[in-house]
C-alpha distance (Angstrom), angle and dihedral (degrees) to the residues before:
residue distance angle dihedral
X1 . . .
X2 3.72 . .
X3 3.52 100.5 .
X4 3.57 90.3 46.2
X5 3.89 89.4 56.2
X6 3.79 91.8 43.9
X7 3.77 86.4 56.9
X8 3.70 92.7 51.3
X9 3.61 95.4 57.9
X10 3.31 100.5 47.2
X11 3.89 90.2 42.8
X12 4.17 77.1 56.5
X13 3.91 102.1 42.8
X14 4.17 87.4 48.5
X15 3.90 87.6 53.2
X16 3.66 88.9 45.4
X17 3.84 89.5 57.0
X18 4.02 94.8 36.5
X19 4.02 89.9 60.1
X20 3.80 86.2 37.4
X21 4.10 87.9 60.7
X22 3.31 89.2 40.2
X23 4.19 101.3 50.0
X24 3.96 84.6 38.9
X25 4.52 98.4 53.9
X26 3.94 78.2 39.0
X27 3.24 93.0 60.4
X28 3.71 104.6 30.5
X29 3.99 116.8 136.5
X30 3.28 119.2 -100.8
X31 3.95 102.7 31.7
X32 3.39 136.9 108.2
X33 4.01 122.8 -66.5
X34 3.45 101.3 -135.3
X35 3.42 99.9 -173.2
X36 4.11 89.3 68.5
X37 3.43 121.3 83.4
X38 4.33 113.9 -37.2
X39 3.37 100.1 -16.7
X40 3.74 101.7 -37.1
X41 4.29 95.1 -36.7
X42 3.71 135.0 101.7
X43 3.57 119.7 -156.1
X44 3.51 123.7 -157.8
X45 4.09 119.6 -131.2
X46 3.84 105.0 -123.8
X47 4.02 94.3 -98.3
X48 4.15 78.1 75.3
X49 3.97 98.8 58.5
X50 4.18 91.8 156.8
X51 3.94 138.1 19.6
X52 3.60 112.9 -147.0
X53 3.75 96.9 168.1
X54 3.55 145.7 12.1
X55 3.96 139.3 -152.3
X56 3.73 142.4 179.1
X57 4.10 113.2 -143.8
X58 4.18 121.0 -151.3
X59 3.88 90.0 -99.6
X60 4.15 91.0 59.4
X61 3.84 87.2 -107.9
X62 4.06 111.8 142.2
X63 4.04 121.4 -140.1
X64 3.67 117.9 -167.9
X65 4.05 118.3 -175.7
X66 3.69 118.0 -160.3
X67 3.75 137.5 144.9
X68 4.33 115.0 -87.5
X69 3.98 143.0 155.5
X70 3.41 122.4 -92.9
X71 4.26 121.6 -176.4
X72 4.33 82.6 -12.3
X73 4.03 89.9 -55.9
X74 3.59 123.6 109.0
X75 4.10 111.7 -102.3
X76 3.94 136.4 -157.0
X77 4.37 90.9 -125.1
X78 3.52 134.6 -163.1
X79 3.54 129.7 178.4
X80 4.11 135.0 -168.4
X81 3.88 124.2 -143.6
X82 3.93 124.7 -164.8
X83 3.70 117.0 -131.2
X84 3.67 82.6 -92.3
X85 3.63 100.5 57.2
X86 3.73 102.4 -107.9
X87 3.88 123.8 124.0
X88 3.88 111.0 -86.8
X89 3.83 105.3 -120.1
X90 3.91 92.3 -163.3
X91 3.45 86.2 59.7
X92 3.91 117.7 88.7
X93 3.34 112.6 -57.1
X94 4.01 108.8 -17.5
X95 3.68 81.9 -30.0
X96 3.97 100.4 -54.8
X97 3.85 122.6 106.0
X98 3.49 112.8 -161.0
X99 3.98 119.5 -168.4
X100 4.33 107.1 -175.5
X101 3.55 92.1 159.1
X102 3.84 134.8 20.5
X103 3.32 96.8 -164.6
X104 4.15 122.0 -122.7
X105 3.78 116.7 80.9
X106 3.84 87.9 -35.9
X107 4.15 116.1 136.8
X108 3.63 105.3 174.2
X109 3.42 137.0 15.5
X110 4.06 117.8 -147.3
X111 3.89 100.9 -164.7
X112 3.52 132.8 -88.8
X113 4.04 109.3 -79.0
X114 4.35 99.8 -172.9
X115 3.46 129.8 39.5
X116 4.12 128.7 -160.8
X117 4.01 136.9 172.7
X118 3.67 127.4 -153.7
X119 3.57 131.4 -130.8
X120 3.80 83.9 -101.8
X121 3.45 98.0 53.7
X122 3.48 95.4 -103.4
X123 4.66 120.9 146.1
X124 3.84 116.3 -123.8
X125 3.65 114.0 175.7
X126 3.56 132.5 166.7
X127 3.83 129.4 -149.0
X128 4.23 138.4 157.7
X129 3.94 107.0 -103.8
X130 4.43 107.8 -179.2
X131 3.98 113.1 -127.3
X132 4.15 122.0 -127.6
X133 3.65 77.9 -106.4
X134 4.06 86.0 71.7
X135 4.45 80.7 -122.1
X136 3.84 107.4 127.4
X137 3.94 119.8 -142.3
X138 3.95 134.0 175.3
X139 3.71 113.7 -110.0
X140 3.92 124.6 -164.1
X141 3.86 116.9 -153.5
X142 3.88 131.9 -170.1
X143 3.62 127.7 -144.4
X144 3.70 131.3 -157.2
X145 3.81 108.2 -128.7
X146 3.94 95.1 -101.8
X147 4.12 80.8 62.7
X148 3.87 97.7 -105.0
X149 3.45 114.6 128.2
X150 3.85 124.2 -96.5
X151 4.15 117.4 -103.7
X152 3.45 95.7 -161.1
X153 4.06 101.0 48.5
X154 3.66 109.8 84.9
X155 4.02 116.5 -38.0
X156 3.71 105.9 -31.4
X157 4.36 92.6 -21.2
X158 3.45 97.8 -46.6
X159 3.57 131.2 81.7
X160 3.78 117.4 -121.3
X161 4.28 104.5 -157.7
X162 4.41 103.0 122.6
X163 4.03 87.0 -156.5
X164 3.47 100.4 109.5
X165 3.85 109.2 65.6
X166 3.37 124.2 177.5
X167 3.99 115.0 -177.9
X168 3.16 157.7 -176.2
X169 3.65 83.9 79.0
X170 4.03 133.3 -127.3
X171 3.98 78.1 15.0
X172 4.50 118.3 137.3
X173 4.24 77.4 -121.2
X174 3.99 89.2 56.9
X175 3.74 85.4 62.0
X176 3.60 93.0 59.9
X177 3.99 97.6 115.2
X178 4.12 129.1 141.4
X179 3.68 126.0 -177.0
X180 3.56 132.3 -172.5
X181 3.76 131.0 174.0
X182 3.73 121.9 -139.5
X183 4.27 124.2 -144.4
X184 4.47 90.8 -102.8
X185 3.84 85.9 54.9
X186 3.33 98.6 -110.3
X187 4.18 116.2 138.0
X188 3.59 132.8 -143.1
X189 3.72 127.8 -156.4
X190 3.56 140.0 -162.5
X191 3.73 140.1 -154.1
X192 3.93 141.6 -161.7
X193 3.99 118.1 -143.9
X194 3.96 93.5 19.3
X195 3.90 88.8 41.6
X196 3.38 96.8 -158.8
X197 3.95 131.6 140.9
X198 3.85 124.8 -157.7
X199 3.95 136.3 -174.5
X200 4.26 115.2 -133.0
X201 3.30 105.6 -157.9
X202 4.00 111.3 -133.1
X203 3.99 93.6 -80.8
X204 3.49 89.9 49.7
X205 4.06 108.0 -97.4
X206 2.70 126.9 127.9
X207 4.14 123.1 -94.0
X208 3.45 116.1 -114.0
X209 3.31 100.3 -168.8
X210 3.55 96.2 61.6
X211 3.67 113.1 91.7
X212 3.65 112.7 -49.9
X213 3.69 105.7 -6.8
X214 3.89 92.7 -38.6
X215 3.87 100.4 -39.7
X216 3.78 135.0 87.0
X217 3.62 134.1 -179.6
X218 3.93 115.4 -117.4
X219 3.73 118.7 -125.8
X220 3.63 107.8 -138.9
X221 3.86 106.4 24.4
X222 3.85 118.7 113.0
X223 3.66 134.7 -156.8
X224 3.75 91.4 -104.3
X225 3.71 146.0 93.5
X226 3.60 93.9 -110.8
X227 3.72 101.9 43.3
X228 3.77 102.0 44.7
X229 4.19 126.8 123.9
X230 3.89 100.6 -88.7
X231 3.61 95.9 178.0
X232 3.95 154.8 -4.5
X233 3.71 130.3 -136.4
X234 3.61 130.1 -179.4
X235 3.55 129.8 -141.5
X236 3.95 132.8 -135.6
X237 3.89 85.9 -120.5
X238 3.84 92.4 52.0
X239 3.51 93.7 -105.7
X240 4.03 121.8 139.5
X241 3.73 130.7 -127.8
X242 3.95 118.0 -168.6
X243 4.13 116.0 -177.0
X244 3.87 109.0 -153.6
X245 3.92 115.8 -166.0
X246 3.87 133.3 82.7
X247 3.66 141.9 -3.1
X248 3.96 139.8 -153.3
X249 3.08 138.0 -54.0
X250 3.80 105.8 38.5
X251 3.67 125.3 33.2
X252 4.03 114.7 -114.0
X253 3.86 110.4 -153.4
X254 3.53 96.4 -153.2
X255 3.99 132.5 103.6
X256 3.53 131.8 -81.5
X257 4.13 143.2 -166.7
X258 3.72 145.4 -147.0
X259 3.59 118.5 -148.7
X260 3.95 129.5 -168.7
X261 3.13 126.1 -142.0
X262 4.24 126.4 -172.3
X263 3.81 119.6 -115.0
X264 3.53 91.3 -83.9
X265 3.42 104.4 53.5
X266 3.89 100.6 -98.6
X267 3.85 116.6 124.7
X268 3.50 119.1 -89.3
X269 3.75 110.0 -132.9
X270 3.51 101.6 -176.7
X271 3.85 88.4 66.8
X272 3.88 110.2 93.7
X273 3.61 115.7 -45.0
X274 3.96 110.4 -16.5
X275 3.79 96.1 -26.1
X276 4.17 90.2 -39.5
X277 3.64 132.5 94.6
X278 4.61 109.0 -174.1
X279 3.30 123.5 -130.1
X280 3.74 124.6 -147.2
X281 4.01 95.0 -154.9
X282 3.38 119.0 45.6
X283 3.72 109.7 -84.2
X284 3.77 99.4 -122.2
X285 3.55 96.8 150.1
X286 3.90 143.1 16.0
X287 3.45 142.6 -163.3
X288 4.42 140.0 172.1
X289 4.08 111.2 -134.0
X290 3.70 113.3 -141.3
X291 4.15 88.3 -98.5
X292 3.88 86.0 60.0
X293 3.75 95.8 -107.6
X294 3.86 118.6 147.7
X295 3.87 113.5 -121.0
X296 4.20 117.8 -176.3
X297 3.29 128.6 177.5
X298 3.90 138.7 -163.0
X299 4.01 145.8 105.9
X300 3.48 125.7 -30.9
X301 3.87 135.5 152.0
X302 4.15 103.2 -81.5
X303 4.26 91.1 -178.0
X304 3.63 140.4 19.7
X305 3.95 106.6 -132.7
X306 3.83 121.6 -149.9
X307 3.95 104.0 -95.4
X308 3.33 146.2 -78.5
X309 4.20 77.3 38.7
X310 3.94 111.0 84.0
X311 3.67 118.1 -115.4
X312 3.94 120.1 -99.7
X313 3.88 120.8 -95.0
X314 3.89 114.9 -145.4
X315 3.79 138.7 155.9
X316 4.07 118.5 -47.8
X317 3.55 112.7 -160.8
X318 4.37 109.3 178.9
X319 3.73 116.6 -178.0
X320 4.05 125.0 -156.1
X321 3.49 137.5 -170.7
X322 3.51 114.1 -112.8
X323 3.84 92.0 -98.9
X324 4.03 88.3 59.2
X325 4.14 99.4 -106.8
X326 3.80 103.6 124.9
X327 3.78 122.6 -106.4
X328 3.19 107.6 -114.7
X329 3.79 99.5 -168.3
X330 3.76 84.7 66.3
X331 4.09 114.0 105.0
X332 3.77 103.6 -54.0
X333 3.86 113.8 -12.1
X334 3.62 89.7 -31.0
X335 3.35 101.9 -46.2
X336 4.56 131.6 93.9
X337 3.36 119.9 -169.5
X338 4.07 127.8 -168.0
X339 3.88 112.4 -156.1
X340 4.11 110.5 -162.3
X341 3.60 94.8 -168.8
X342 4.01 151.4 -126.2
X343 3.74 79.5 -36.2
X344 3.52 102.9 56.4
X345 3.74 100.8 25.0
X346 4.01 102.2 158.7
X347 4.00 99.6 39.9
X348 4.01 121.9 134.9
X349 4.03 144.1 173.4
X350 3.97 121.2 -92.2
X351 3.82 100.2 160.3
X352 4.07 132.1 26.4
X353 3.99 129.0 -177.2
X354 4.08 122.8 -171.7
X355 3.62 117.5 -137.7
X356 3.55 133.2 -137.0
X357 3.98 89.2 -95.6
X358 3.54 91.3 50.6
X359 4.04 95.5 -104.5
X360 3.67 113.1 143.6
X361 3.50 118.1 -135.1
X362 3.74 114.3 -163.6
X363 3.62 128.5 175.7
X364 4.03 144.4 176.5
X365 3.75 132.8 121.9
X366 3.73 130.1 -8.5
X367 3.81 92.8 -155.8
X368 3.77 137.7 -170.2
X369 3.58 85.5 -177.4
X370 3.51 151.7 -41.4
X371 3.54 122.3 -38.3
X372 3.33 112.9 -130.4
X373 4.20 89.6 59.3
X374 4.00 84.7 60.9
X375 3.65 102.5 -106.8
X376 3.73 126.6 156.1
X377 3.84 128.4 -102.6
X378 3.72 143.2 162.5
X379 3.91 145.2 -154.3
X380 3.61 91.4 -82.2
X381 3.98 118.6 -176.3
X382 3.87 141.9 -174.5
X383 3.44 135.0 -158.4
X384 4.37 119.9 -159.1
X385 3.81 127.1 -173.7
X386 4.12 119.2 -109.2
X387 3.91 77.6 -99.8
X388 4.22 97.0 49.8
X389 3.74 102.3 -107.6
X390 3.94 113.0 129.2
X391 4.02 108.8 -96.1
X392 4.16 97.0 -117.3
X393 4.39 88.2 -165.8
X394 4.12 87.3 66.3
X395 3.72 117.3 79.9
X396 3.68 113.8 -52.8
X397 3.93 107.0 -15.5
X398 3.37 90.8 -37.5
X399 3.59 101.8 -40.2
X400 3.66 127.7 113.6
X401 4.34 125.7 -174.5
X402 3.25 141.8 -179.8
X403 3.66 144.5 -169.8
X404 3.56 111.4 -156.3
X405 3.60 99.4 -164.4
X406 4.10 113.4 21.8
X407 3.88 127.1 -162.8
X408 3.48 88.3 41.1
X409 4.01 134.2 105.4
X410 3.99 131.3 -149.7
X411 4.34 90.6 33.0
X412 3.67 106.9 146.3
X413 3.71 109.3 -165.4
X414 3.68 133.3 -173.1
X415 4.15 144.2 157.6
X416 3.71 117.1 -120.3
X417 3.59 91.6 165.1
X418 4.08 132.8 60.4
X419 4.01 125.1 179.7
X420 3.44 137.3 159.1
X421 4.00 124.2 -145.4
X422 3.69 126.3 -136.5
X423 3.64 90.0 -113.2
X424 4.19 91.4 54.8
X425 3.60 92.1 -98.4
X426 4.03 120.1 145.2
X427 3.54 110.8 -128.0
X428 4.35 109.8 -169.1
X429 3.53 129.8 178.3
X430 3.84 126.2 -169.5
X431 3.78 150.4 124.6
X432 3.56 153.6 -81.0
X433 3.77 129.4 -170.5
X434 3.59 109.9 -171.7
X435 4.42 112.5 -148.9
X436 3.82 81.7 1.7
X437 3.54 106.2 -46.2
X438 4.09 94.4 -42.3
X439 3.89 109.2 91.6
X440 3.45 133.6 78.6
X441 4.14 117.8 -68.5
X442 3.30 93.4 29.7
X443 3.66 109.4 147.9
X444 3.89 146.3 59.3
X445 3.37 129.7 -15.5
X446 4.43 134.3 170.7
X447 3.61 116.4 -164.1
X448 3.68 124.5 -163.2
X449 3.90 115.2 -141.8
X450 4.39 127.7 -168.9
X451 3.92 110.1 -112.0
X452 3.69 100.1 -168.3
């Protein structure tokens, strides 16, 4: 009887350690929630064509803004997610908002390209919308939190100043808009081609005592795609940070900057040098840790190849103090870099979120090449230490991708948008454009992803 009880246990102890395994790769950071959505991934209905931005409100609930079609016109879109990953049918109209036409002497709307929410739950996002006039201007709207638009915000939601321009129209540098919102309420905006920023006060006029009668030129944006305001951050003395370098969907290895500017608008030129701190990546997305450090993320050359091949282009990630010097007890001298391989040699950041840890999550494109000469790419995302070293217990050394629509060729994929839940969880929305944006499943997607 002994040997047959000796055989039992261990027959017991090695299931013990199977289901162990098995709970533990289930459950390792960095993969796929299955329990959200199908099997981890949202996709969009076709009124949601792109995701530009991403946010998690107090009740768990997930809003995405993007640009869509609505009734074969083009539409600023919004959509709600449950916790679960299923359209929110309180939300708009079976949880879409569609906005074809603000109203005004507005034509054609482009999408909406930034996406905030208030401390009371309410939607601002901001988007480029072209005049009768054939002028193009960036218009903010506010929702109510069932998704219809806000009466008292501007004229009927939206605001109605045409200062900001951005042109040439339907152009990837018309897209170029950042939005932040400060603690009084009021919201700034940001433009590529016009480069201009301006303060709405909490109505949605604009503020004329920023700059000159609520707008202000930025210093080191450019009327390009690659040196464009990406994003705004404000900080707890008032002060505001704008990033200026490169946008979704393909990596640009070329520097960016962060300027401050004072409360009012005028440059700050105690930040960095003269107002400017550089940026060795590309400055495609920026964020403020809780310690008031500066953290920026984009593309920048992760390995030197042996010539006559070109050298691999991974995630940058540069951290500052909050006077613009670079922390150099960040990564390597200030600077972490994620390399994604020989099979994702031209990949790059557009979105970053902190979590409660401290880890940095970034995310963007996991690239064989650029998109528009129909290569492939996937979500990819990376996650780095408070101290910059790549996190080793989150996907594969600290590297995390996926391909949002397998078995097929010419996908270009990329994250736009970066959130994390209250529960840890990393909540990214994105793209794919399938033959270039033309074949079937092109469209939006937000995956949900395990952080511990």
């Amino acid at each position: 009887m002994q040997p047959c009880h000796n055989a039992r246990r261990l027959y017991l102890f090695a299931l013990v350690v199977v289901l162990c395994s098995t709970t533990y790769a289930a459950a390792q950071p960095g993969t796929l929630d299955l329990t959200f959505a199908n099997n981890g991934i949202f996709a969009a209905p076709g009124t949601l064509r792109g995701a530009q931005g991403g946010a998690i409100q107090s009740d768990g609930n997930i809003v995405v803004a993007g640009s869509g079609a609505f009734n074969q016109t083009s539409a600023d879109t919004l959509i709600r997610l449950t916790p679960a990953g299923v359209l929110d049918q309180s939300f708009g109209s079976g949880g879409v908002v569609t906005i074809t036409n603000p109203g005004g002497s507005v034509y054609y709307v482009d999408g909406f390209f930034a996406l905030a929410i208030q401390s009371n739950g309410k939607i601002v996002a901001a988007g480029a919308a072209q005049l009768e006039s054939g002028s193009v201007i960036v218009q903010v709207a506010r929702f109510q939190t069932n998704g219809s638009l806000d009466p008292s915000f501007g004229s009927g939601g939206f605001t109605t100043t045409t200062a900001i321009t951005t042109t040439p129209y339907n152009s990837s540098a018309s897209r170029n808009v950042a939005l932040a919102l400060q603690p009084n309420g009021e919201i700034l905006v940001a433009a590529g081609y016009s480069n201009l920023m301006a303060r709405f006060t909490s109505s949605g006029q604009l503020d004329t005592t920023f700059g000159s009668g609520g707008i202000v030129n930025l210093a080191n944006a450019g009327a390009s795609f690659s040196t464009a305001p990406t994003q705004i951050a404000v900080q707890k003395n008032g002060k505001i940070l704008v990033a200026s370098g490169s946008l979704a969907p393909t990596p640009q290895l070329q520097a960016g900057t962060i300027s401050r500017y004072n409360s009012n608008g005028s440059l700050d030129a105690t930040f960095g040098a003269s107002g400017t701190a550089a940026s060795v990546g590309s400055a495609s997305a920026l964020l403020l840790q809780s310690d008031g450090k500066i953290v920026v993320a984009g593309a920048l050359t992760s390995k030197i190849n042996a010539a006559p091949a070109a050298n691999d282009v991974g995630f940058g990630i540069i951290r500052y103090t909050s006077s613009g010097s670079i922390d150099k007890t960040f990564g390597s001298g200030g600077v972490a870099i994620a390399d994604f391989g020989a099979n994702a040699p031209l990949s790059g950041a557009f979105a970053l979120a902190i979590q409660s840890n401290g880890d940095i999550v970034a995310a963007g494109a996991a690239a064989q090449g650029a998109a528009n000469l129909s290569f492939d790419s996937a979500f990819g995302l990376a996650r780095f230490t408070s101290t910059g070293q790549l996190d080793s217990s989150f996907g594969s050394g600290g590297l995390v991708t996926t391909t949002i629509l397998s078995g097929s060729s010419n996908v270009y994929s990329d994250v736009t948008g970066l959130a994390i839940q209250s529960d840890g969880k990393i909540v990214a929305a994105g793209n794919t454009a399938v033959d270039q944006g033309f074949g079937s499943g092109t469209g939006a997607y937000v995956a949900r992803y395990l952080a511990q």
